[in-house]
C-alpha positions as CSV (number, residue, x, y, z in Angstrom):
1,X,-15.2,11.7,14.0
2,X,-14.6,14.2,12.1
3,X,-16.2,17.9,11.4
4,X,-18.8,17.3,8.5
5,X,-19.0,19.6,5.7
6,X,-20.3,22.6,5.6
7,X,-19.6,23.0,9.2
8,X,-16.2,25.6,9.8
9,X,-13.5,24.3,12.0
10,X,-12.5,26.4,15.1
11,X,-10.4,29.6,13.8
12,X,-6.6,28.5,14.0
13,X,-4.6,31.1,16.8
14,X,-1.4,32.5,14.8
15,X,-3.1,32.5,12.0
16,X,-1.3,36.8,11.7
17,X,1.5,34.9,12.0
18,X,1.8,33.1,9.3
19,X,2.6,34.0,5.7
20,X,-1.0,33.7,4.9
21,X,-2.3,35.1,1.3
22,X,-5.7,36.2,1.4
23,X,-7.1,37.4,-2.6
24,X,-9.6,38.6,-4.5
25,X,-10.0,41.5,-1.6
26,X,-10.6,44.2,-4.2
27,X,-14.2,42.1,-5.1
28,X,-16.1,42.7,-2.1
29,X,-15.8,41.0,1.5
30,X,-18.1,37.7,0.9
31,X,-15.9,35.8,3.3
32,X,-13.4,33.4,3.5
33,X,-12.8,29.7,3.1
34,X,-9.7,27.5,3.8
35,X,-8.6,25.1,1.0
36,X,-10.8,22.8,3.6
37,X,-13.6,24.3,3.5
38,X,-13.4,25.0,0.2
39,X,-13.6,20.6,-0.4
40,X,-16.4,20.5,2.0
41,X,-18.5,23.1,0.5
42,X,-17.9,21.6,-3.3
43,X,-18.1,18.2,-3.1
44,X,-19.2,17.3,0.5
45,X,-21.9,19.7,0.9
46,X,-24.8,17.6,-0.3
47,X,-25.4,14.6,1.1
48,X,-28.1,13.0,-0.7
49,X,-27.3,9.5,-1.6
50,X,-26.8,10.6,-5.5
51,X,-23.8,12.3,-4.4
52,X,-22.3,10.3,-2.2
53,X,-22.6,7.6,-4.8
54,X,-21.1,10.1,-7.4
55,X,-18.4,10.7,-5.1
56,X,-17.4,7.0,-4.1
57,X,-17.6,6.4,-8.3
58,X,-15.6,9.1,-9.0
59,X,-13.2,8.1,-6.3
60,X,-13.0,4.2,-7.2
61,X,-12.5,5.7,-10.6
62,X,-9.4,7.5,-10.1
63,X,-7.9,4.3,-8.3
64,X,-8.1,1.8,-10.6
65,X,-5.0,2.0,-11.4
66,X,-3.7,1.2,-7.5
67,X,-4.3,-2.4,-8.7
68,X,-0.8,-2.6,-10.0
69,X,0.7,-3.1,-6.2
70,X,-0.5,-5.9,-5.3
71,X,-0.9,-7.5,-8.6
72,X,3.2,-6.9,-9.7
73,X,4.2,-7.8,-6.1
74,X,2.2,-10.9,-6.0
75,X,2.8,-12.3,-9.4
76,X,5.8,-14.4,-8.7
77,X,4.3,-16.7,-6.6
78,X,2.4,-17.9,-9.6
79,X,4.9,-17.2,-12.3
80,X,7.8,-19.1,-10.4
81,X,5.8,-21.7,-8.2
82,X,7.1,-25.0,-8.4
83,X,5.9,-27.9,-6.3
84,X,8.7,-30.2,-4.7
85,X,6.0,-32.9,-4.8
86,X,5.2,-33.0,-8.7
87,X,7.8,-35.0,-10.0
88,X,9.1,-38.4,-11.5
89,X,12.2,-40.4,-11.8
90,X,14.0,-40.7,-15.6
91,X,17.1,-41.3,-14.8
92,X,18.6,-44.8,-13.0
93,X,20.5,-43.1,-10.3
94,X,16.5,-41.9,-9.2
95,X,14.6,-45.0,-9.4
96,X,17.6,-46.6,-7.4
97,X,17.1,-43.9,-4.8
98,X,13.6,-44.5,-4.3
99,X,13.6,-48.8,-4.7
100,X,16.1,-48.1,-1.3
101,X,13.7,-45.2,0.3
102,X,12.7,-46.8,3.4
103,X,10.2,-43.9,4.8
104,X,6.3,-43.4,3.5
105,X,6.3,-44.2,-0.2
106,X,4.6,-40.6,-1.1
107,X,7.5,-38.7,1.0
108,X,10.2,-39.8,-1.5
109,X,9.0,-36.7,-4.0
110,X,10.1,-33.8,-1.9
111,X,12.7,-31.1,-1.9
112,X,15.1,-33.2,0.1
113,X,15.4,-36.0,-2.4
114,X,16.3,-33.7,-4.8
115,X,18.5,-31.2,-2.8
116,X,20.5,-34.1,-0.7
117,X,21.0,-36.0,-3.5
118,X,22.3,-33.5,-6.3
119,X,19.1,-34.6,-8.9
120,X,19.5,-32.5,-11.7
121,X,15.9,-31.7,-13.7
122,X,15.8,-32.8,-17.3
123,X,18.1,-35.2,-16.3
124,X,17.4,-37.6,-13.4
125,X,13.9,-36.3,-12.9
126,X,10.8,-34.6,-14.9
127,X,8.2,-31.6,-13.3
128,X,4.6,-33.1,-13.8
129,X,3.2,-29.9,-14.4
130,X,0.8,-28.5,-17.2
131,X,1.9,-24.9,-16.0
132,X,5.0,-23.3,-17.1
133,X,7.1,-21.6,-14.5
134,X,9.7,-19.4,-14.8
135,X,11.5,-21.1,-11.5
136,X,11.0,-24.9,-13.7
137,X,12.4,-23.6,-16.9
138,X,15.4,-21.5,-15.4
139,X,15.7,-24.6,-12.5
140,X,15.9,-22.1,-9.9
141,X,15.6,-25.2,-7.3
142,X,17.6,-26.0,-4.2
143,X,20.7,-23.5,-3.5
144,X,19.2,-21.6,-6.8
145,X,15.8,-21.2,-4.5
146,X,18.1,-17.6,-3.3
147,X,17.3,-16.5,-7.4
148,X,13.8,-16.6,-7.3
149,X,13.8,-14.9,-3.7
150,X,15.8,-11.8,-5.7
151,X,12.8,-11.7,-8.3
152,X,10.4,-11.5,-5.5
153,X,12.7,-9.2,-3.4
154,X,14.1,-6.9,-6.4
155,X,10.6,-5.6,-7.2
156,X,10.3,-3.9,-3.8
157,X,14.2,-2.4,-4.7
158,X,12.4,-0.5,-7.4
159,X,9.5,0.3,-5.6
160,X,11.8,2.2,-3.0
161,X,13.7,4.1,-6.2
162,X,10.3,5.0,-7.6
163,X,9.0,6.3,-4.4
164,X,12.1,8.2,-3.8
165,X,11.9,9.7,-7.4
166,X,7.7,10.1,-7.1
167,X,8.4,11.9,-3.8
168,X,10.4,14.9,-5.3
169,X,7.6,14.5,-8.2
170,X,4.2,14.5,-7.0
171,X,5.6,18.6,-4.5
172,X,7.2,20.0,-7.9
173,X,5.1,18.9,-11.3
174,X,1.9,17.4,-9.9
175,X,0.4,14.5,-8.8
176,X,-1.5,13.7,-11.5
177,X,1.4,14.1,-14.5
178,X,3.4,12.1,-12.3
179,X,0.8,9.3,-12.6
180,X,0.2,9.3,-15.9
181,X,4.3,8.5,-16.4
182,X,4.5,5.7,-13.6
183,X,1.7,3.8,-15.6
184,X,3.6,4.2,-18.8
185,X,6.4,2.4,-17.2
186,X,4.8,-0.1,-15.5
187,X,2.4,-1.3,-18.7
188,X,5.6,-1.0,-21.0
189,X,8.1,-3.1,-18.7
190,X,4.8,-6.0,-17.9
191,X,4.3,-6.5,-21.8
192,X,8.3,-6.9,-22.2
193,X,8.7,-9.8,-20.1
194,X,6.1,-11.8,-22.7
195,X,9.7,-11.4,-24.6
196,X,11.8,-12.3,-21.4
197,X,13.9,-15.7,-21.2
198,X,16.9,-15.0,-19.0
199,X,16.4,-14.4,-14.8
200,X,19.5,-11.4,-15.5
201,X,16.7,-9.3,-17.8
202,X,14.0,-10.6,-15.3
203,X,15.9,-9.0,-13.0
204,X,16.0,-5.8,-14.2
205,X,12.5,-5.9,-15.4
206,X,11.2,-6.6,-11.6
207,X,13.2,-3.5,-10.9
208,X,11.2,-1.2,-13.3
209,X,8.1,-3.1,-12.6
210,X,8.6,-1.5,-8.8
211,X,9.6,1.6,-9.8
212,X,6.6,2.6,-11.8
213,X,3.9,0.4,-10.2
214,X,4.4,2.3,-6.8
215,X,4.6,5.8,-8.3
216,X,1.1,4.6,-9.3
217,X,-0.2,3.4,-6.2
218,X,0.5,6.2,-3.9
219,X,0.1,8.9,-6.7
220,X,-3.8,7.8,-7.4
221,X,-4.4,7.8,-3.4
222,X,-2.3,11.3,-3.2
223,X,-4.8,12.6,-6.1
224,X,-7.8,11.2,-4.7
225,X,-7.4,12.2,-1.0
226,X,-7.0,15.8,-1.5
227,X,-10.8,15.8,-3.4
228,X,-11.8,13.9,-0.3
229,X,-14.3,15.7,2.7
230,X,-13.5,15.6,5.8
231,X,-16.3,13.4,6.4
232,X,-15.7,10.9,4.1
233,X,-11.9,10.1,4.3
234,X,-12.5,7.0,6.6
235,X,-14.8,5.9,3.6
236,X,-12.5,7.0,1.2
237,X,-9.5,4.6,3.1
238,X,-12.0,1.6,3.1
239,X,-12.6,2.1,-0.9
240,X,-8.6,2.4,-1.1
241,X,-7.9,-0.8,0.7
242,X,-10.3,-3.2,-1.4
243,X,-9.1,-1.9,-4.6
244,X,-5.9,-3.3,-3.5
245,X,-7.5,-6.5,-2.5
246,X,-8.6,-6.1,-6.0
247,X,-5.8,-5.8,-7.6
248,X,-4.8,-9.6,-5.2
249,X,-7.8,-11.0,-6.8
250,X,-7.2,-9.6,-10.0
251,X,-3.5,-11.7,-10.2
252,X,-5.2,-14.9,-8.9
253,X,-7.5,-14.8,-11.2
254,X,-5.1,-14.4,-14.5
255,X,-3.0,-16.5,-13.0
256,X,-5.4,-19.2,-12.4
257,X,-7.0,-18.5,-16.0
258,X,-3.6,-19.0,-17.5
259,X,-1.0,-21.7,-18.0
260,X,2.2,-20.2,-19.6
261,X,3.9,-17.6,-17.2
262,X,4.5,-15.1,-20.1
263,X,1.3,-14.3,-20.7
264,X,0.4,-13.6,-17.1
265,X,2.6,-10.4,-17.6
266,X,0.8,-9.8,-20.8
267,X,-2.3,-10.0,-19.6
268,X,-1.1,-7.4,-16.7
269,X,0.5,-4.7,-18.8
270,X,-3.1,-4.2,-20.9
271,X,-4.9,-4.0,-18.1
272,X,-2.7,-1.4,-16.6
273,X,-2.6,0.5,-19.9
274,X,-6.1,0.6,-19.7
275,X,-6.0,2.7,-16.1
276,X,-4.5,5.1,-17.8
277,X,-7.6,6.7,-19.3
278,X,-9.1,6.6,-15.4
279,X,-6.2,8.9,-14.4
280,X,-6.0,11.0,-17.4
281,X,-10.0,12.6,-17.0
282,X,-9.1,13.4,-13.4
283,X,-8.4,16.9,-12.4
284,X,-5.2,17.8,-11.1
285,X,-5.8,18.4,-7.1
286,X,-6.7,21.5,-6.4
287,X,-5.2,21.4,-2.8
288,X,-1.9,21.6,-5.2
289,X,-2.8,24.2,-7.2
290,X,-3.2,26.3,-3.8
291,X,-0.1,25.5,-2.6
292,X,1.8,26.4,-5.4
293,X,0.1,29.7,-5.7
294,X,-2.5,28.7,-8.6
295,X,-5.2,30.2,-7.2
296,X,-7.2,30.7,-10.9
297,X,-6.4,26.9,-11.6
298,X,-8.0,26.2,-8.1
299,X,-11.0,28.3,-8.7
300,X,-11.7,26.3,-11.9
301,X,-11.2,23.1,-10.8
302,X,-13.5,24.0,-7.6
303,X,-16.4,25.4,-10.2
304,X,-16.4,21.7,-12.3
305,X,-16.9,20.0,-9.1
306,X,-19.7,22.2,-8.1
307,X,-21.8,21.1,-10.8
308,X,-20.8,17.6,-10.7
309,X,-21.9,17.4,-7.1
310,X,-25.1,19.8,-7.6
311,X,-24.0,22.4,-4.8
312,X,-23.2,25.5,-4.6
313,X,-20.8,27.2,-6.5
314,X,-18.3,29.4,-5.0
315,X,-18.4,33.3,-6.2
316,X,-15.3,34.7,-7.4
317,X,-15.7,37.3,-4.5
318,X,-15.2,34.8,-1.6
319,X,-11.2,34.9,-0.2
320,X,-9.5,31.8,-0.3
321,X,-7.1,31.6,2.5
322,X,-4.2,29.6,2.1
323,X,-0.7,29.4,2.3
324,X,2.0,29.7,-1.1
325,X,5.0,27.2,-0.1
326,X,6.3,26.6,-3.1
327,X,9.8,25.3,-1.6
328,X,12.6,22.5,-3.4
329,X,13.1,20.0,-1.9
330,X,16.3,21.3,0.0
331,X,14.1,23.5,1.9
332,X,11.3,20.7,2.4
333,X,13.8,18.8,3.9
334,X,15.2,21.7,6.2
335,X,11.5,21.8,7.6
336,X,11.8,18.8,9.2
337,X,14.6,20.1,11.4
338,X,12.9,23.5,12.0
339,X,9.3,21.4,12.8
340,X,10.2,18.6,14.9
341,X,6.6,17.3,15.0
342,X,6.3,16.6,11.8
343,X,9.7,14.8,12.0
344,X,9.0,12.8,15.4
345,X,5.0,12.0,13.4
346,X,7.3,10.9,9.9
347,X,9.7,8.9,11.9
348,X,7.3,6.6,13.9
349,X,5.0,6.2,10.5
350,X,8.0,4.9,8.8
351,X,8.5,2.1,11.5
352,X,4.3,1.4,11.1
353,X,5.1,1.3,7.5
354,X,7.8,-1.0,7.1
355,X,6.4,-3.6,10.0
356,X,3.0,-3.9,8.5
357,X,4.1,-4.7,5.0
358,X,6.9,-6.9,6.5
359,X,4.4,-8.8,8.1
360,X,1.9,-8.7,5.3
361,X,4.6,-9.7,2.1
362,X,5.9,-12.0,4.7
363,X,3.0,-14.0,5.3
364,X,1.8,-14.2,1.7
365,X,5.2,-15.2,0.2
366,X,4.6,-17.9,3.7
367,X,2.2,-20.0,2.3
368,X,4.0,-22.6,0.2
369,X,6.4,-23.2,3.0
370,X,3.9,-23.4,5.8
371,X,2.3,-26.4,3.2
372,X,-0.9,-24.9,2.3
373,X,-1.9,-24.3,-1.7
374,X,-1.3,-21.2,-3.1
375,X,-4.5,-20.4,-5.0
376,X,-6.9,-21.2,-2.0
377,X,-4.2,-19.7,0.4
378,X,-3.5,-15.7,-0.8
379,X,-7.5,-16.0,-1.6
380,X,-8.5,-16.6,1.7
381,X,-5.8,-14.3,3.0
382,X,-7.0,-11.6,0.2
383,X,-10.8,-11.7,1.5
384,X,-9.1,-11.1,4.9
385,X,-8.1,-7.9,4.2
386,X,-11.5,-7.2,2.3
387,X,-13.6,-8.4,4.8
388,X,-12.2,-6.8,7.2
389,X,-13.1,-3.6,5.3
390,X,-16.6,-4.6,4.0
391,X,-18.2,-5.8,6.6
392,X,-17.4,-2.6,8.1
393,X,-14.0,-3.8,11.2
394,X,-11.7,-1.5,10.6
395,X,-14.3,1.9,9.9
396,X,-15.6,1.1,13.1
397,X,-12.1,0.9,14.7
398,X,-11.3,3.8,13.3
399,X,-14.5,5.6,13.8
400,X,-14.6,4.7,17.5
401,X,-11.2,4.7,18.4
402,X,-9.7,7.3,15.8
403,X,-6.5,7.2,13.8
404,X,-3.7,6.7,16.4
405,X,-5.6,4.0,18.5
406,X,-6.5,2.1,15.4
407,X,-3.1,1.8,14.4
408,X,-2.0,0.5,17.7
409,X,-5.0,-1.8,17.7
410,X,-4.2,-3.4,14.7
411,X,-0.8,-4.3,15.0
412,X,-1.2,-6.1,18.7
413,X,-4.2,-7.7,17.1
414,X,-1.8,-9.3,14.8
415,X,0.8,-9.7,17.6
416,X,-1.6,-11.5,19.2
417,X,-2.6,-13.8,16.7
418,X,1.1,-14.7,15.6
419,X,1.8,-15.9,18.6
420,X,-1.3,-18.0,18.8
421,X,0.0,-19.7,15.7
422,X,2.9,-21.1,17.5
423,X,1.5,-23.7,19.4
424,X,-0.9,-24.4,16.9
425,X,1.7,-25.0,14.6
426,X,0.7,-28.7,12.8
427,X,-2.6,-29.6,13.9
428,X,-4.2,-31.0,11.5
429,X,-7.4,-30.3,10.5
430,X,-8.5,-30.8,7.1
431,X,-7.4,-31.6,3.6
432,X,-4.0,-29.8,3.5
433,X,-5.0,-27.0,5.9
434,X,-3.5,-27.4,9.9
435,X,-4.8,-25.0,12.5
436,X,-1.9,-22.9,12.2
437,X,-3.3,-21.8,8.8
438,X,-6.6,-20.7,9.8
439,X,-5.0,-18.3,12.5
440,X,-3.0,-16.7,10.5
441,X,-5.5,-15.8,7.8
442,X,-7.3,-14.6,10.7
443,X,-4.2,-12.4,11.4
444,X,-5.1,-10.9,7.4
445,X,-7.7,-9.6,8.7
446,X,-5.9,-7.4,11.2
447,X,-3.1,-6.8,8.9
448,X,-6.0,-5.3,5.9
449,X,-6.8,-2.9,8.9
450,X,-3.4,-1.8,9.8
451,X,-2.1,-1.0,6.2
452,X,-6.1,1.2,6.2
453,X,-5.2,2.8,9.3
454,X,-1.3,3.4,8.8
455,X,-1.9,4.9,5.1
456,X,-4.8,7.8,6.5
457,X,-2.9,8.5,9.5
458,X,-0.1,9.3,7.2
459,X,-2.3,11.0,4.5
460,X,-4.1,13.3,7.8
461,X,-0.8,14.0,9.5
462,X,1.2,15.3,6.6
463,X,0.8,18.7,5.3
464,X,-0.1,19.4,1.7
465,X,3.5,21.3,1.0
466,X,5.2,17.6,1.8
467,X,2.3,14.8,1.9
468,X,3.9,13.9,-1.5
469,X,7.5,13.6,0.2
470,X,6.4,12.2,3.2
471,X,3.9,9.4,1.6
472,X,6.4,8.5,-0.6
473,X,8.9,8.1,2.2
474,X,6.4,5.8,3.8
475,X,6.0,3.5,1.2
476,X,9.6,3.5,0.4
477,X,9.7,2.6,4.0
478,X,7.2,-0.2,3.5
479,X,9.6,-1.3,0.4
480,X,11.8,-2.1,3.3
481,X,10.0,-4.1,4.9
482,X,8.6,-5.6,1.6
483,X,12.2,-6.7,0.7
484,X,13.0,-8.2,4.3
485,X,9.4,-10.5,4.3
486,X,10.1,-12.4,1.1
487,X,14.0,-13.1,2.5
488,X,12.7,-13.9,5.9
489,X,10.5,-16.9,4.2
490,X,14.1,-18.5,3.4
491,X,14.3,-19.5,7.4
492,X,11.6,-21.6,6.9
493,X,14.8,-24.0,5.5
494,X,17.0,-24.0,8.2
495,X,15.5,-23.2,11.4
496,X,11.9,-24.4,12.8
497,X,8.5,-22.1,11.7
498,X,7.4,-21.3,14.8
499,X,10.4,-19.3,15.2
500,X,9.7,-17.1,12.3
501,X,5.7,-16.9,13.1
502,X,7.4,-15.5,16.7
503,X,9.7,-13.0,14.7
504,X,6.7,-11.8,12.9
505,X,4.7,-11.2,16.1
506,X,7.8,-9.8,17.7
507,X,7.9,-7.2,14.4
508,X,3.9,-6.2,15.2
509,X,4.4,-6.1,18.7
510,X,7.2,-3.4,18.4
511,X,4.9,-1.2,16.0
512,X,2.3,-1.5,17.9
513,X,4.1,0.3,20.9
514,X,5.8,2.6,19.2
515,X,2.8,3.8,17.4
516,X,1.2,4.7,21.0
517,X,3.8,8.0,21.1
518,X,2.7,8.7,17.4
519,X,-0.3,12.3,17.4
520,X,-3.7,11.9,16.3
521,X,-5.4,13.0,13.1
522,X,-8.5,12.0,14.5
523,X,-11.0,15.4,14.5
524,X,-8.9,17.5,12.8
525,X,-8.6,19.1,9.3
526,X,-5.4,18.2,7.0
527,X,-3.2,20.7,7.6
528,X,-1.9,22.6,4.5
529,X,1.8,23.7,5.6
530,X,4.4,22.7,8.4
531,X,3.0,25.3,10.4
532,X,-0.8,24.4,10.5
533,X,0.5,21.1,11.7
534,X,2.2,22.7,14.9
535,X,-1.3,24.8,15.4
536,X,-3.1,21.2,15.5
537,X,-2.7,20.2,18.8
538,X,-3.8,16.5,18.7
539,X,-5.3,16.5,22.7
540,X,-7.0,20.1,23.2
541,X,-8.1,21.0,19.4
542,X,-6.9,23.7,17.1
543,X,-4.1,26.2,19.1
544,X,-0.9,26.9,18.4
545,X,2.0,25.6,20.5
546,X,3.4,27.4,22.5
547,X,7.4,28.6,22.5
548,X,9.5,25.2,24.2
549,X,6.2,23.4,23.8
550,X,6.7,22.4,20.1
551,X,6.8,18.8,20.6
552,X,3.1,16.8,21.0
């Protein structure tokens, strides 16, 4: 649990050993305050339910705009969904093949018939469809299914080049400019496919769809974070992950609401234009500000949220202690050699990354190959993830447990229920749903938790000087993984499911041990610099490690 505001953490040792810059000394000794402190005394100070409720608006506020994830990665499955079933013969050579089908009358429309036998669309057969499809009017079917696989795929190629790029953005001009620019390119690239009739431009679209929409994502939960109190980040992470099952529901919904593919994207690109206006009111972060030296810009920003929050405002004759590591990136990435903490903490996070979205894009883009309908399907496996945050499962994890534990937790929890789904693989139960179904949605719920627990143990463990490099590098990370899930769904045509449910668990299960060796955020403040990380021991408190005792 961690120190609530007000309350000032245990004096760091070393502290005369660092290149710490103390101001304002000239006005009068009123004390101190680290930039931690500084959060916690201006917006977590009062605790009166008016504020807290100011704080999670203002906070759900600013993350509108991480919608665009989930809603860009999970469009194709709508856009290009075409059922092997909803069909009908045209041509001769068709109705000759089905008078001399010999098996159940209703198996004759699938993908084999049409695969094994070379039936062309337009031509030997008609979709009976009242939706349009981008898969359907490109005929992206059979050995073209590998084309509609690269649409799903290429969007996580950008997402990976915009991190990158974000990453070197959000340390050098600012987390919130470098919003404001990844929601111009996603909302300008969405309304251009409404114009889009060739898979080559599609492709290059998905591409810039990625690149902005994740510059977004993690830019609004960079912004937010760093305005969040100590108390409330495990809040702040459970408000973070149902936006993004907002954003799932949000894409179900237009898709559901709408019939021609086109203007799914159209519909998309407003709404993300709108999210702009969100970002654009927000403050820049004034842990930023501190850390580039802008002490004035800090002070200012500090004095607005004082009266938005009804506390007290900080005098101009009270020392800010922080830190000035205004590096490039050269010398950010020379750190991680010089701090091998922060490298051995950035390393295992970038496994935890990649496996849970892996597992999670994996399972989503599952569901029309495991037979189940795609509406009800990533619905179901949408209010997984939700529940698992509103009724309260993964807080309590957290809470109890802490950051490390949860993460481990998580991921054997969906170990675990992967490899259930093996030998319940077919049962039937209802309608179109088998048993295997209803484990793995259960499985959403775990995964909702791990992504929750993964993202604030990355947010907690990496300094201000490099959380943008380092959050970026997770998600470009999770890109990875992102790219791998949708492929992985391709097995489901040549070798038998339960196989790829076992990959899956074998993915979570390898996580899951890893992230045991990973440190712990849990009680501790977010450290500012490389070196504040080294004095955060993560199993006695706040002391500085010792010379040959550098690693945790």
């Amino acid at each position: 649990m961690s120190p609530r505001p007000g309350e000032p953490y245990t004096t760091l040792e070393g502290d005369d050993d660092a290149a710490v810059i103390e101001t304002s000394e000239e006005k009068g000794d009123s004390g101190s305050l680290t930039v931690e402190e500084m959060v916690n005394t201006t917006i977590g100070a009062n605790s009166s339910k008016a504020s807290v409720w100011i704080f999670i608006s203002l906070y759900l506020l600013g993350q509108l705009a991480r919608v665009a994830g989930p809603a860009l990665a999970l469009i194709p499955i709508f856009t290009g969904f075409l059922n092997y079933e909803d069909w009908e013969c045209t041509s001769g050579k068709c109705v000759e093949l089905m008078n001399n089908f010999t098996g159940e009358p209703k198996t004759f429309f699938s993908r084999a018939t049409i695969c094994d036998n070379s039936l062309e669309p337009n031509v030997d057969f008609n979709w009976n469809t009242e939706r349009t499809s981008y898969a359907i009017e490109w005929g992206l079917i059979c050995s073209d299914e590998n084309k509609d696989s690269n649409i799903k795929s290429f969007f996580f190629l950008g997402a990976f080049m915009g991190l990158l790029t974000g990453g070197a953005l959000f340390d050098r001009i600012g987390r919130k400019t470098t919003c404001l620019v990844g929601i111009g390119v996603t909302s300008v690239s969405c309304l251009a496919v409404f114009f889009v009739n060739s898979y080559e431009i599609m492709l290059i679209l998905r591409v810039v769809h990625g690149f902005g929409a994740f510059i977004v994502v993690e830019g609004v939960d960079l912004l937010a974070v760093e305005f969040t109190p100590s108390d409330l980040r495990n809040l702040s992470q459970i408000l973070s992950n149902c936006l993004w099952s907002l954003g799932s529901f949000l894409i179900i919904g237009i898709s559901y609401s709408m019939r021609d593919w086109h203007h799914i994207y159209l519909v998309l690109g407003l709404v993300f234009a709108v999210t702009a206006v969100a970002v654009f009111i927000y403050p820049e972060s004034p842990r930023f500000h501190l850390v580039k030296g802008r002490e004035k810009e800090a002070r200012v920003t500090f004095k607005k949220l004082s009266k938005i929050f009804n506390t007290k405002e900080i005098s101009d004759d009270t020392k800010l202690t922080y830190q000035d590591y205004d590096k490039n990136i050269l010398g950010q990435i020379k750190d991680f050699i010089k701090y091998p903490v922060m490298l051995k903490n950035t390393a295992i996070l970038l496994v935890c990354w990649a496996a849970i979205s892996c597992v999670y894009y994996g399972l989503n883009f599952s569901w029309g190959k495991l037979g189940a309908d795609i509406y009800s399907s990533i619905l179901f496996a949408s209010l997984g993830g939700l529940i698992s945050d509103v009724s309260g499962m993964n807080y309590f994890i957290i809470h109890f447990f802490g950051r490390k534990k949860a993460v481990v937790i998580c991921f054997a929890g969906i170990a675990a229920l992967f490899f259930i789904s093996i030998p319940s693989y077919g049962v039937h139960l209802a309608g179109g749903w088998n048993l295997d179904h209803v484990v793995c949605l259960l499985a959403s719920l775990f995964i909702g938790g791990g992504w929750g627990s993964v993202i604030l143990l990355t947010k907690e463990l990496s300094p201000t000087s490099h959380r943008g490099m380092i959050f970026c590098m997770g998600s470009a990370s999770a890109r990875v993984g992102a790219f791998i899930g949708p492929k992985m769904t391709l097995l489901y045509n040549t070798i038998n499911a339960r196989i790829v449910l076992a990959i899956f668990g074998g993915i979570a299960s390898f996580a899951a041990f890893l992230a045991y060796f990973n440190s712990d955020s849990t009680n501790k403040p977010i450290p500012s610099t490389p070196e504040d990380l080294v004095q955060l021991r993560s199993d006695t408190g706040h002391r500085k490690l010792g010379e040959g005792d550098i690693e945790l």
